[in-house]
N, CA, C and O atoms as a GROMACS GRO file, in nm:
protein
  488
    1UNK      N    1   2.735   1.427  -4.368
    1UNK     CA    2   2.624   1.475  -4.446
    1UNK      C    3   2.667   1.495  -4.589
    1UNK      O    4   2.764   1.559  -4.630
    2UNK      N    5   2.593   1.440  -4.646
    2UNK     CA    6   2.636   1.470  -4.815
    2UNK      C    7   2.481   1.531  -4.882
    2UNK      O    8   2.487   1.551  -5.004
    3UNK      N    9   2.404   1.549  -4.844
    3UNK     CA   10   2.289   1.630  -4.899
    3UNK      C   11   2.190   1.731  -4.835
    3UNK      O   12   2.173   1.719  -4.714
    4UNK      N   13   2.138   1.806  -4.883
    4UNK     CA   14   2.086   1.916  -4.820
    4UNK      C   15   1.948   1.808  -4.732
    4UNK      O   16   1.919   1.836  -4.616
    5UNK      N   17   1.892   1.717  -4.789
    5UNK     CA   18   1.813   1.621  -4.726
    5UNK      C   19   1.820   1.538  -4.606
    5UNK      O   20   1.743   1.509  -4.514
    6UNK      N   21   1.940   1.509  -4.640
    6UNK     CA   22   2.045   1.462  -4.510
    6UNK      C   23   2.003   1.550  -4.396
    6UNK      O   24   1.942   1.517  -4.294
    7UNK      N   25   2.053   1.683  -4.436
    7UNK     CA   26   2.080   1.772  -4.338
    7UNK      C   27   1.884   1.830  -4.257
    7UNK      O   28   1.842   1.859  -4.145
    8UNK      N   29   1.827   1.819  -4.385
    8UNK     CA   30   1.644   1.830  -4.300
    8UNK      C   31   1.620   1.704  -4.216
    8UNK      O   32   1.569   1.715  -4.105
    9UNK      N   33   1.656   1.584  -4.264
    9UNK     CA   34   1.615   1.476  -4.155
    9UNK      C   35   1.692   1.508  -4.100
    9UNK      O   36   1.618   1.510  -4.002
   10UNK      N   37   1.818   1.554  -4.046
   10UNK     CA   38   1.801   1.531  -3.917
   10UNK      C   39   1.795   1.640  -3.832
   10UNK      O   40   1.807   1.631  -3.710
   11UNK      N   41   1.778   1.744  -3.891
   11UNK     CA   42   1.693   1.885  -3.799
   11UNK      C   43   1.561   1.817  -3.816
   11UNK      O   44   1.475   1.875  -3.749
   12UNK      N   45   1.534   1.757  -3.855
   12UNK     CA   46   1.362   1.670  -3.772
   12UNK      C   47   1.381   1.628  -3.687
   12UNK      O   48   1.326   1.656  -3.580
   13UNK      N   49   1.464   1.549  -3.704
   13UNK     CA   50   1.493   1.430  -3.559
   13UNK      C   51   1.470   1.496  -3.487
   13UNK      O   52   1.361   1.491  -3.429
   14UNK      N   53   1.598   1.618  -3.448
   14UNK     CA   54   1.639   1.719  -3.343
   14UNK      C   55   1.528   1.771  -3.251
   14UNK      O   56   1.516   1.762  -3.128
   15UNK      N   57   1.423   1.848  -3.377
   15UNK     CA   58   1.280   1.913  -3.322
   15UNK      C   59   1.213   1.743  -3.288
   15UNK      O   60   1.235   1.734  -3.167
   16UNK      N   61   1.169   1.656  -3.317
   16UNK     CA   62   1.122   1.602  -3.266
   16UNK      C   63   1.149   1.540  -3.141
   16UNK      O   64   1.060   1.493  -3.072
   17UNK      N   65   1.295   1.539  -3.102
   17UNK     CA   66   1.337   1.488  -2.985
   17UNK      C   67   1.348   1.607  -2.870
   17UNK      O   68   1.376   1.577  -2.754
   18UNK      N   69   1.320   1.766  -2.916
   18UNK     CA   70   1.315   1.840  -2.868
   18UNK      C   71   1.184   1.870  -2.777
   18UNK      O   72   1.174   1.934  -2.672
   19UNK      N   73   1.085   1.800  -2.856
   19UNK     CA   74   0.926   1.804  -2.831
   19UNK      C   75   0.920   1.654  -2.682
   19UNK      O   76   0.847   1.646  -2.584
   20UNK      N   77   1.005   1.582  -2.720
   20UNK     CA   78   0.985   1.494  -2.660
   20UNK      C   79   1.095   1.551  -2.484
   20UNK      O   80   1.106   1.465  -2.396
   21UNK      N   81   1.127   1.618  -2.473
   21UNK     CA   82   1.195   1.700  -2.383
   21UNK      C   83   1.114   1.807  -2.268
   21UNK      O   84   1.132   1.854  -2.156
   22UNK      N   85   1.033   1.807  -2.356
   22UNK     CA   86   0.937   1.930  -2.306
   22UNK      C   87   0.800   1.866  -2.211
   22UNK      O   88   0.728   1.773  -2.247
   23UNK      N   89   0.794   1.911  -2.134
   23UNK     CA   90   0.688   1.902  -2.010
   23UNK      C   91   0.567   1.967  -1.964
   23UNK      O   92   0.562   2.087  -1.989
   24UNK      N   93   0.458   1.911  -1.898
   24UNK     CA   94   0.369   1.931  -1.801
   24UNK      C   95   0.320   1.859  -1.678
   24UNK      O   96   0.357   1.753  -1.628
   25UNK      N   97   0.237   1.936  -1.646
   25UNK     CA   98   0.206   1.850  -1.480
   25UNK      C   99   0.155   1.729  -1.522
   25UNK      O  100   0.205   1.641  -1.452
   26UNK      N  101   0.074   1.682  -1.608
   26UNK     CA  102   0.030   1.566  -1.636
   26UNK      C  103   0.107   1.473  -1.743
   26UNK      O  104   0.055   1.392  -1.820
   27UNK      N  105   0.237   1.502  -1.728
   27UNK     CA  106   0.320   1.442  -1.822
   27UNK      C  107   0.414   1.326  -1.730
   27UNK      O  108   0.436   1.343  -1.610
   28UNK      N  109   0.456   1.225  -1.796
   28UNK     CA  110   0.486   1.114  -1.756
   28UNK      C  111   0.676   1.190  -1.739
   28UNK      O  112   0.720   1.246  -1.839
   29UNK      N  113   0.750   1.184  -1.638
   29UNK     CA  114   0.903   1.239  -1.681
   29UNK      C  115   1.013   1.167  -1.632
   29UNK      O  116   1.053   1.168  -1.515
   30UNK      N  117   1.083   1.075  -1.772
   30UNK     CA  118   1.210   1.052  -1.708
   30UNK      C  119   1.299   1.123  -1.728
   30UNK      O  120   1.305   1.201  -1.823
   31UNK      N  121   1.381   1.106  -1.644
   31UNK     CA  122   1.494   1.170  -1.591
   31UNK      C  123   1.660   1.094  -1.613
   31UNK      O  124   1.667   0.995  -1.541
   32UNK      N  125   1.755   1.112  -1.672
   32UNK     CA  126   1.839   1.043  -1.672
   32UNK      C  127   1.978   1.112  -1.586
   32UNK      O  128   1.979   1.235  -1.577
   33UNK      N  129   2.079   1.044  -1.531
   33UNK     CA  130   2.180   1.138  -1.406
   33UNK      C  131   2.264   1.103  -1.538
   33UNK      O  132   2.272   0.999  -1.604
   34UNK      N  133   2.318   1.215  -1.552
   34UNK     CA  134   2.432   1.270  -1.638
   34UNK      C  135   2.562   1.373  -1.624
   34UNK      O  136   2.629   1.461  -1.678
   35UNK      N  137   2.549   1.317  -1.546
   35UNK     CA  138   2.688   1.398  -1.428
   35UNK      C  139   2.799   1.293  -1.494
   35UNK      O  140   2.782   1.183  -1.547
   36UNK      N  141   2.918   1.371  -1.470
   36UNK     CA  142   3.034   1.291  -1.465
   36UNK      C  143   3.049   1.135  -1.456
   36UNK      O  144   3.118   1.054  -1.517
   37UNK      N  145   2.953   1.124  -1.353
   37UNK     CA  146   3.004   0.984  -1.286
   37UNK      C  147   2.902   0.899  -1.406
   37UNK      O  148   2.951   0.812  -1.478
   38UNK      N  149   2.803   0.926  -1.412
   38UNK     CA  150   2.669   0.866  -1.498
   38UNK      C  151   2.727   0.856  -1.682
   38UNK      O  152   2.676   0.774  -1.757
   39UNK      N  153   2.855   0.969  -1.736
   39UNK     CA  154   2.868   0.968  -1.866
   39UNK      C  155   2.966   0.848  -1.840
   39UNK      O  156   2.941   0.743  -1.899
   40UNK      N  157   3.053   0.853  -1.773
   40UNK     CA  158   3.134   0.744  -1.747
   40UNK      C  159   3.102   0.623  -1.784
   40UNK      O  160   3.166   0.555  -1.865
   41UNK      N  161   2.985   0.586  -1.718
   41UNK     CA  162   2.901   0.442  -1.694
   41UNK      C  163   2.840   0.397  -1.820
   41UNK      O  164   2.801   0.283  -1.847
   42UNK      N  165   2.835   0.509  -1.897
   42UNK     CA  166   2.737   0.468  -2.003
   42UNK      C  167   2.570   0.544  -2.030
   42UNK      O  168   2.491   0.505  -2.117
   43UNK      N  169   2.544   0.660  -1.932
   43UNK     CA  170   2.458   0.727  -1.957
   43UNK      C  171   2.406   0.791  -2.089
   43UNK      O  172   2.283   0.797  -2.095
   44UNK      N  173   2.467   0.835  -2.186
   44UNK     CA  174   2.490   0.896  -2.258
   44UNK      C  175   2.385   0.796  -2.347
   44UNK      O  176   2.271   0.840  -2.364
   45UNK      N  177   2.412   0.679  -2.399
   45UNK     CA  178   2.399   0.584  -2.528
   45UNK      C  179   2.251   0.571  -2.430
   45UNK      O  180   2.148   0.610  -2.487
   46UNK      N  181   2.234   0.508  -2.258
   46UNK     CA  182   2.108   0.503  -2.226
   46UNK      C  183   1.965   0.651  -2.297
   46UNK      O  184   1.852   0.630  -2.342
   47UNK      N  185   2.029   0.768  -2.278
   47UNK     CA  186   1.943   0.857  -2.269
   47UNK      C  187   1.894   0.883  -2.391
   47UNK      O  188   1.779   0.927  -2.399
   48UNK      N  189   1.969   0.861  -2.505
   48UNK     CA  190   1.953   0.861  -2.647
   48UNK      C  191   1.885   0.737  -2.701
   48UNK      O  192   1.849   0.719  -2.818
   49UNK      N  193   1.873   0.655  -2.595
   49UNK     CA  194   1.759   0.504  -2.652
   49UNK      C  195   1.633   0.574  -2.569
   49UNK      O  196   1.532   0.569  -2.640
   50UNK      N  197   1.614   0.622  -2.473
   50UNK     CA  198   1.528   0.692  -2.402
   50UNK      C  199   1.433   0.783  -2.528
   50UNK      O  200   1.315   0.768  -2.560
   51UNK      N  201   1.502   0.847  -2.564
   51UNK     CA  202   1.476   0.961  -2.662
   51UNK      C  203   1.447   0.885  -2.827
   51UNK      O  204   1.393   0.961  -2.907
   52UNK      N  205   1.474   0.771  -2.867
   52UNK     CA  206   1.439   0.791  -2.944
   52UNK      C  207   1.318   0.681  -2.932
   52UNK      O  208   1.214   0.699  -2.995
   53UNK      N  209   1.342   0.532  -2.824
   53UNK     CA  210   1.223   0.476  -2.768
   53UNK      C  211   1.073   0.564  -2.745
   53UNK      O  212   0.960   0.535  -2.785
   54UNK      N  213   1.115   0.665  -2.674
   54UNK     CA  214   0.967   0.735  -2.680
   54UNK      C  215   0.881   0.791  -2.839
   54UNK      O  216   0.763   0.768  -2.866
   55UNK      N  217   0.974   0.866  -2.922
   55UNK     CA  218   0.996   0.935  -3.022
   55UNK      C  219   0.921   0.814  -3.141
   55UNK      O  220   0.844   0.846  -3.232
   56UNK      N  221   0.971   0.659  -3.107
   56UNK     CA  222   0.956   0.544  -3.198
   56UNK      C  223   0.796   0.501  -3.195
   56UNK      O  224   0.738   0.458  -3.294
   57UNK      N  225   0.727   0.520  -3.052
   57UNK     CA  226   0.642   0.506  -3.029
   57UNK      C  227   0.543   0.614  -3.033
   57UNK      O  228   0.427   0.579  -3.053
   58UNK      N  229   0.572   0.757  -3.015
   58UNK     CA  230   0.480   0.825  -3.068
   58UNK      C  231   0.402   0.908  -2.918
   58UNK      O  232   0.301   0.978  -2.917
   59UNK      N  233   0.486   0.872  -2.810
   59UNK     CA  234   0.431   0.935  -2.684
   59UNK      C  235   0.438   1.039  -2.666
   59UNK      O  236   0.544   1.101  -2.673
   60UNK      N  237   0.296   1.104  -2.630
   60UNK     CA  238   0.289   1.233  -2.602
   60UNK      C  239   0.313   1.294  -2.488
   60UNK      O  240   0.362   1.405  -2.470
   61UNK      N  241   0.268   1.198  -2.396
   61UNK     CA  242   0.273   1.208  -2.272
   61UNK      C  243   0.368   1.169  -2.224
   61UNK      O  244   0.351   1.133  -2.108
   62UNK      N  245   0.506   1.153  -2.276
   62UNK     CA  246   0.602   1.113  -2.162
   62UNK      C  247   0.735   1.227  -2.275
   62UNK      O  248   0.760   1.251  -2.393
   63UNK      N  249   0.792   1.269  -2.104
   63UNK     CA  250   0.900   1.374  -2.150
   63UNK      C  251   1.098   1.285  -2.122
   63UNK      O  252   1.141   1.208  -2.036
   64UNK      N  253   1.121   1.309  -2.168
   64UNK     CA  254   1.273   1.267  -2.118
   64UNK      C  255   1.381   1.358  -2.129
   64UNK      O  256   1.413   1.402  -2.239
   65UNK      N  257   1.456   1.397  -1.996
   65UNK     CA  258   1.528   1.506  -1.990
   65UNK      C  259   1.682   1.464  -1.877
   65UNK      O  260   1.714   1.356  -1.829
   66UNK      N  261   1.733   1.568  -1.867
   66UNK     CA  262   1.872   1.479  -1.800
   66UNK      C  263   1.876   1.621  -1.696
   66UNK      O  264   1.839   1.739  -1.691
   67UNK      N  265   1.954   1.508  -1.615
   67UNK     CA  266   1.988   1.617  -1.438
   67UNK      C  267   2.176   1.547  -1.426
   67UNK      O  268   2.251   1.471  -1.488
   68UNK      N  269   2.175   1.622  -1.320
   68UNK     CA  270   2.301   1.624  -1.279
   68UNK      C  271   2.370   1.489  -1.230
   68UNK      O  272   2.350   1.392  -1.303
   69UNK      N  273   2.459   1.466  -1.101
   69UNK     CA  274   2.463   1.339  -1.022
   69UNK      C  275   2.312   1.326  -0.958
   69UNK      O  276   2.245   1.405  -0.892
   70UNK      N  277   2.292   1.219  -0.996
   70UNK     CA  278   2.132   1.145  -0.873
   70UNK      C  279   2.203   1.124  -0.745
   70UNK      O  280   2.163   1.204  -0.660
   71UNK      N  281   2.307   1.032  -0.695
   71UNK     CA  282   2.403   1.060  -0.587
   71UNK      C  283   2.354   0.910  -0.545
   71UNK      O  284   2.316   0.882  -0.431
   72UNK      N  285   2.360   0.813  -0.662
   72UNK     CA  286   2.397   0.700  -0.647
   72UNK      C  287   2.492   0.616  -0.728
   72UNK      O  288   2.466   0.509  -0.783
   73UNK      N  289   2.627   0.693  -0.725
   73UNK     CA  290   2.729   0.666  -0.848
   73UNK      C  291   2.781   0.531  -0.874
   73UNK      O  292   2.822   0.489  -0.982
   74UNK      N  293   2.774   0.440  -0.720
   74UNK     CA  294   2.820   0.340  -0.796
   74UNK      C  295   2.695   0.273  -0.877
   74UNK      O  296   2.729   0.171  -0.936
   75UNK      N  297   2.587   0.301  -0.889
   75UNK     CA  298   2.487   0.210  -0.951
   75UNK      C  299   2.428   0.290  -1.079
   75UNK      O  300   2.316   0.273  -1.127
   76UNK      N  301   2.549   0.400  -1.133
   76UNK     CA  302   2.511   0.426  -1.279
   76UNK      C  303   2.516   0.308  -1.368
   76UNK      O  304   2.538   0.191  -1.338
   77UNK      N  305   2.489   0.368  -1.498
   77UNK     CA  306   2.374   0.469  -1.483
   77UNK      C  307   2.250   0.464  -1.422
   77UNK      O  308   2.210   0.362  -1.366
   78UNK      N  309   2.174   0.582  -1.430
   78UNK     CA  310   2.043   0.596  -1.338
   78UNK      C  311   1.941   0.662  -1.391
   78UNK      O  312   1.961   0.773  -1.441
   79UNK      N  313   1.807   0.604  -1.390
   79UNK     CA  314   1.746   0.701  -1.444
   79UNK      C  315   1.620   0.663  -1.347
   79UNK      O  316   1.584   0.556  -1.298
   80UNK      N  317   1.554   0.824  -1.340
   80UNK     CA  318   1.406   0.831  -1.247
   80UNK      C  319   1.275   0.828  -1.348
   80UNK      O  320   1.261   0.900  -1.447
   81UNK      N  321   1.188   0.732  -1.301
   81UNK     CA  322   1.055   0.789  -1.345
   81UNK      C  323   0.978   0.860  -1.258
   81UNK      O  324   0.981   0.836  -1.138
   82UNK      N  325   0.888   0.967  -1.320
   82UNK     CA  326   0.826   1.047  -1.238
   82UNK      C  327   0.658   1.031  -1.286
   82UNK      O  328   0.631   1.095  -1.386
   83UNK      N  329   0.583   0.978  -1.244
   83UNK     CA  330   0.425   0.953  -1.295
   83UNK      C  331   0.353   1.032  -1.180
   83UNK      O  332   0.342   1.019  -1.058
   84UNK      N  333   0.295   1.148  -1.303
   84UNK     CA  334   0.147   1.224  -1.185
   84UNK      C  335   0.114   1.124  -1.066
   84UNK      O  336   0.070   1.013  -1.098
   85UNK      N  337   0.130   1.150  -0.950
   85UNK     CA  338   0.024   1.081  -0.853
   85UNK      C  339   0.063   0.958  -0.800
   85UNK      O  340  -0.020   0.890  -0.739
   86UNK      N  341   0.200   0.913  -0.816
   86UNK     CA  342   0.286   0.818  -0.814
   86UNK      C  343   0.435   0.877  -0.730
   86UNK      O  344   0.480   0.991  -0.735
   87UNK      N  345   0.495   0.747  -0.648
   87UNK     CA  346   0.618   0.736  -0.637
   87UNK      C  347   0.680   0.709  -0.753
   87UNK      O  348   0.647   0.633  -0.843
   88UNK      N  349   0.814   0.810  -0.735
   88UNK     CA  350   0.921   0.826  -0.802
   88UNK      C  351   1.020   0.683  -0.800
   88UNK      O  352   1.059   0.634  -0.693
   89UNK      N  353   1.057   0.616  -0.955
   89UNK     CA  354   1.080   0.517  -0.921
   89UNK      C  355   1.211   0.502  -0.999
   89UNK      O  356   1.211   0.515  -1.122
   90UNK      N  357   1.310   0.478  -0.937
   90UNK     CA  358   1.463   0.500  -0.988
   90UNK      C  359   1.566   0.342  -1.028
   90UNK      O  360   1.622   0.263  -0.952
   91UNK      N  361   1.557   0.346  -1.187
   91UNK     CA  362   1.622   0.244  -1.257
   91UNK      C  363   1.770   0.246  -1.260
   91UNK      O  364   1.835   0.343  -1.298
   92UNK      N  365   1.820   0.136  -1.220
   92UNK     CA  366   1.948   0.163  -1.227
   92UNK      C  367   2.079   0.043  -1.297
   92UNK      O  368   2.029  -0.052  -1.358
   93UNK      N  369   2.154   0.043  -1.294
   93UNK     CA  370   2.283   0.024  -1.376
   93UNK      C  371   2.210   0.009  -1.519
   93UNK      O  372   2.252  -0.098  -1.563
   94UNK      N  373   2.161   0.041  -1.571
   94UNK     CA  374   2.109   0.069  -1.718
   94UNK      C  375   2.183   0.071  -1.865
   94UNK      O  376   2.253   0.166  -1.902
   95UNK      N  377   2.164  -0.016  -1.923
   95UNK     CA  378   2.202   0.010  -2.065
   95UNK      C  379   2.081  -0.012  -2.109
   95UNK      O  380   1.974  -0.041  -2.058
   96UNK      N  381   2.148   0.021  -2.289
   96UNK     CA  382   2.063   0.085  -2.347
   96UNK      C  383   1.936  -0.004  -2.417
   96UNK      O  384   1.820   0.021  -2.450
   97UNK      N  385   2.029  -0.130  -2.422
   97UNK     CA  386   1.921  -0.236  -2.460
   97UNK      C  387   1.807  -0.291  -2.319
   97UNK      O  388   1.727  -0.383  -2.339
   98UNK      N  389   1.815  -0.233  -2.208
   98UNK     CA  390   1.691  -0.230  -2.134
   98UNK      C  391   1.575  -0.140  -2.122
   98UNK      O  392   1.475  -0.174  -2.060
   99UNK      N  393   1.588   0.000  -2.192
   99UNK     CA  394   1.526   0.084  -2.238
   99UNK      C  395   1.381   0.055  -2.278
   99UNK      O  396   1.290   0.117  -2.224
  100UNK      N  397   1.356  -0.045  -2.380
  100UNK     CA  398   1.238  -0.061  -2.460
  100UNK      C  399   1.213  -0.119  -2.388
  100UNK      O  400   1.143  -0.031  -2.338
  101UNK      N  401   1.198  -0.226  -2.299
  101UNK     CA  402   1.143  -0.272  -2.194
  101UNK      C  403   1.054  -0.194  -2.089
  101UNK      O  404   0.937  -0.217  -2.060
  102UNK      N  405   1.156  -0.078  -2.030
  102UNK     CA  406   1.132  -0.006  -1.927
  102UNK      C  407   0.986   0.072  -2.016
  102UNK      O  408   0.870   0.049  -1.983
  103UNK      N  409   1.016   0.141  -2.101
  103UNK     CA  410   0.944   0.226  -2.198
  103UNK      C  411   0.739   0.125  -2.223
  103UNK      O  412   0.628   0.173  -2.199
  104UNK      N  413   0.767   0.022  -2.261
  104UNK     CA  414   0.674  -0.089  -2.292
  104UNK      C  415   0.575  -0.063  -2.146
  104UNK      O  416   0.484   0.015  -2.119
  105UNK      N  417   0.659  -0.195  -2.057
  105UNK     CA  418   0.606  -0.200  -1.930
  105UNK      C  419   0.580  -0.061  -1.836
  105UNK      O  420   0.471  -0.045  -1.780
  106UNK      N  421   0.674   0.024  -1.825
  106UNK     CA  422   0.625   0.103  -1.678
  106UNK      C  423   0.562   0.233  -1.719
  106UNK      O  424   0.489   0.305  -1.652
  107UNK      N  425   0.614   0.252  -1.869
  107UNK     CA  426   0.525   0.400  -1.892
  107UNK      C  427   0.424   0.385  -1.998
  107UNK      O  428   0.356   0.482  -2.033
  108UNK      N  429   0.412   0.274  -2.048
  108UNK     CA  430   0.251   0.250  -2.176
  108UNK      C  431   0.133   0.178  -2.093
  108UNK      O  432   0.012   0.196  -2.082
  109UNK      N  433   0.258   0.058  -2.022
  109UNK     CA  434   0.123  -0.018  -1.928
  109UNK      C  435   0.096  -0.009  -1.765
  109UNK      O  436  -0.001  -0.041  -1.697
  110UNK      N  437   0.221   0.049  -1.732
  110UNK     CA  438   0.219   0.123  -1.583
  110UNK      C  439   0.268   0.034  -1.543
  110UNK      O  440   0.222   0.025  -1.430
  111UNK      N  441   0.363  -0.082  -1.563
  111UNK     CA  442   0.387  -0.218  -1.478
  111UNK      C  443   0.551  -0.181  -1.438
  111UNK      O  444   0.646  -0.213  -1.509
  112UNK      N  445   0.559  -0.111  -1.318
  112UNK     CA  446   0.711  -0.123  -1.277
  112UNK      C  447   0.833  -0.221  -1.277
  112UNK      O  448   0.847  -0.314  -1.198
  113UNK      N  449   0.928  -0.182  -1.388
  113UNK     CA  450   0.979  -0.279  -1.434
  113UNK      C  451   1.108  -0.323  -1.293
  113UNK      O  452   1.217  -0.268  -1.305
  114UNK      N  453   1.093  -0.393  -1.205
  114UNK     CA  454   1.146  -0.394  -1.043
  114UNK      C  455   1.242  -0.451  -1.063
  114UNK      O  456   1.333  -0.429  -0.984
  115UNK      N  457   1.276  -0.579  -1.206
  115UNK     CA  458   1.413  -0.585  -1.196
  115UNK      C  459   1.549  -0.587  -1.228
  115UNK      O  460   1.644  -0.665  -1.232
  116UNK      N  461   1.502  -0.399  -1.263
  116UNK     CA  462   1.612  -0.290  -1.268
  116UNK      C  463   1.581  -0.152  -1.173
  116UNK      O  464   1.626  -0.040  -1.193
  117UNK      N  465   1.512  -0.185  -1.089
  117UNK     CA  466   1.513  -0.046  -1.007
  117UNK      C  467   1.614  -0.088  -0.876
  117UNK      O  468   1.659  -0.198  -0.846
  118UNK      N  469   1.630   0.036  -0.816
  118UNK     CA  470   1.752   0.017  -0.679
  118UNK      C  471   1.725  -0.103  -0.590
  118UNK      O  472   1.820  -0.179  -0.575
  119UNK      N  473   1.590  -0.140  -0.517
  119UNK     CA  474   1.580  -0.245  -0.482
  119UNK      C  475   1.631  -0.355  -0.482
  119UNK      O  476   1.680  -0.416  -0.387
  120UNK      N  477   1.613  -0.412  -0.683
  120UNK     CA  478   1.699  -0.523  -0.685
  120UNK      C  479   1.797  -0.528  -0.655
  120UNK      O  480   1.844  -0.631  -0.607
  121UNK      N  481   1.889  -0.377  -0.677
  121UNK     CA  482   1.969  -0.362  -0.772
  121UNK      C  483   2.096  -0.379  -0.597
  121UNK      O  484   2.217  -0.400  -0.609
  122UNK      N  485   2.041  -0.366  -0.490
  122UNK     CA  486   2.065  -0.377  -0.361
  122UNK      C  487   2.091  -0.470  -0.289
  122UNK      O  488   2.110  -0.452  -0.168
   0.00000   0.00000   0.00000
């Protein structure tokens, strides 16, 4: 940081990615496994394209937040979607450049992106 400006963008970012964290029952929620085994894999760089993919687009309705081991370690990283009224649908070996995809298709247009969920991934 070399300016006090510097330093307001990115306490924006922060609150804005903070907002994008936050939840309700009618809120769209992924979930990323960030346990040990998941930072290892590459979780970390996934959850932060998560966060700022939503953030880029302007979604209100979708939250992104992190949990522990999911307790499918060899197929980190992992991340769950959770849609009101819907099966829970769990993406896996994930980087970060599949993100905007997932983001596009399964949570703007509802189209489950299947091949990166466990299924294929099986």
């Amino acid at each position: 940081m070399k300016s006090l400006e510097e330093l307001k963008a990115i306490r924006e970012k922060m609150k804005r990615q903070m907002e994008v964290r936050d939840n309700d029952e009618n809120t769209i929620r992924v979930v990323v496994g960030m346990a040990t085994c998941g930072i290892a894999a590459g979780a970390r760089p996934v959850m932060t394209a998560f966060l700022d993919e939503v953030e880029r687009r302007g979604l209100k309705n979708v939250s992104v937040s992190q949990t522990g081991c999911i307790g499918v370690c060899r197929l980190e990283p992992v991340a769950e979607v959770f849609v009101p009224g819907q099966e829970k649908v769990t993406y896996v070996k994930l980087r970060p450049d599949m993100v905007p995809a997932i983001v596009e298709q399964h949570l703007v247009n509802h189209n489950v992106v299947t091949d990166y969920t466990i299924g294929a991934a099986e």
